[in-house]
N, C-alpha and C positions, 0 to 999 in steps of 0.2 A: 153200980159195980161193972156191969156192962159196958156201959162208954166210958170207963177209966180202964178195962183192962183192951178197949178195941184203940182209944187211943195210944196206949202205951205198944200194942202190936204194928202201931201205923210208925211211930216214931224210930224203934228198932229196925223195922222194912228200911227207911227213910235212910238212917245215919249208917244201914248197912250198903243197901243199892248207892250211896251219896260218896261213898269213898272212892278216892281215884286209884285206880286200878293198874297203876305205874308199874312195868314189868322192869324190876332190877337186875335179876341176872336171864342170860342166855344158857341155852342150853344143848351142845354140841356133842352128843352122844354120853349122858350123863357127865361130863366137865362142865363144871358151875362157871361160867366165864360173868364176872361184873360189869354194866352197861356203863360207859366211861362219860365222865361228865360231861354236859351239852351236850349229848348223844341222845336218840331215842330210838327203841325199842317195839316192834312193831305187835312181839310176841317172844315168846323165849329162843325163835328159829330164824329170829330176822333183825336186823338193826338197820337203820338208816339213818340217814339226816348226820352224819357222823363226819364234821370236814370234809364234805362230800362225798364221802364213800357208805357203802350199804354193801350188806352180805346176808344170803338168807340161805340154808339151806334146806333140804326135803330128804327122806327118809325112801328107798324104798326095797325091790327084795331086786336079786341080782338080774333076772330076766329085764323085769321093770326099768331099772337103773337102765341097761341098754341101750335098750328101746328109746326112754325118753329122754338120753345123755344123745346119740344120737340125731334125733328128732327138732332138738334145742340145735344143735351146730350146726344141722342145715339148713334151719330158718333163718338162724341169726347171720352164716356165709352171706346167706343170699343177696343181702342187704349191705356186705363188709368187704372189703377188699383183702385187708391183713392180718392171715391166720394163722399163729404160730402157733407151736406146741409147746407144754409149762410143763415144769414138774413141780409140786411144793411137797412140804413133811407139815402133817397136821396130827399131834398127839402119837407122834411115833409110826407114823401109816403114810406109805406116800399115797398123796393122790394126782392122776394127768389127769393133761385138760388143751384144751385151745384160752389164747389170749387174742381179743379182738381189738383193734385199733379203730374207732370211729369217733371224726372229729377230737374234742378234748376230752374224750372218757377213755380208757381202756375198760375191756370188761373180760372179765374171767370165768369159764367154768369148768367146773374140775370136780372128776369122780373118782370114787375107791371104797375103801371100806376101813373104819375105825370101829376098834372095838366088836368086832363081826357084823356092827351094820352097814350093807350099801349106803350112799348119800350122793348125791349131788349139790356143789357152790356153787354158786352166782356170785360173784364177786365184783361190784363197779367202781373205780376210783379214777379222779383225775389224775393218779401217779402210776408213772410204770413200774413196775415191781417184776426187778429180774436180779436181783438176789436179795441176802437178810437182810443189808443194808437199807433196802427202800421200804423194808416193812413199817410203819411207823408206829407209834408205840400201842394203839389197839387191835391193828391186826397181828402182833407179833404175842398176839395172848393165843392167837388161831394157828398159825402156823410158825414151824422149827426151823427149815431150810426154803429156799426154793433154789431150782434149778436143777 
């Protein structure tokens, strides 16, 4: 009885730890955002592999956000030549940011607060996005305007 109820404990471990652990939706300040097919999913805070494009955000409290929205733009200058300034609308909240032009990526990041939390995006695509137009259809689940 022993080794029929420690195998049966091994088996359950097995086909629980054995399942793939595929993260279907995103999750952007409680907006359930669906991770779009042939896309993946790094975590509920992160996508990549996405037509070439990845966006991840981070959560933090207002001093913080600062600090490390800041701290991100002057590393990333240092290394860029062309730094503009964006504005996008994400769930009704504008957020600014700089757009970095290096070689074939543009890369975005962009702070505010939805829903009362701070956050900062990291946004990378091989497309420039300088208004709705260029949004293509999975980023345009993240953001309402830009400019």
């Amino acid at each position: 009885m022993k080794n029929i109820f420690t195998i049966v404990l091994f088996l359950t471990a097995l086909n629980f730890y054995g399942q793939d652990n595929k993260v279907s939706f995103l999750n952007l300040v409680g907006n359930n955002i669906q991770v779009p097919r042939g896309c993946e999913a790094v975590s509920e805070y992160e996508l990549q592999a996405c037509n070439g494009t990845s966006i991840k955000w981070d959560y933090y409290t207002d001093d913080m956000l600062s600090a490390v929205f800041d701290a991100t733009i002057s590393a990333f200058a240092e290394g860029s030549a062309a730094k503009t300034e964006v504005k996008f609308t994400s769930f009704g909240s504008e957020l600014k940011g700089f757009k970095f032009k290096t070689g074939n990526t543009y890369q975005f990041f962009l702070r505010g607060t939805i829903k009362d939390q701070p956050l900062m995006i990291n946004l990378g695509t091989p497309n420039d996005i300088a208004s709705e137009d260029d949004l293509d259809g999975f980023l345009s689940l993240f953001f309402d305007k830009v400019g």
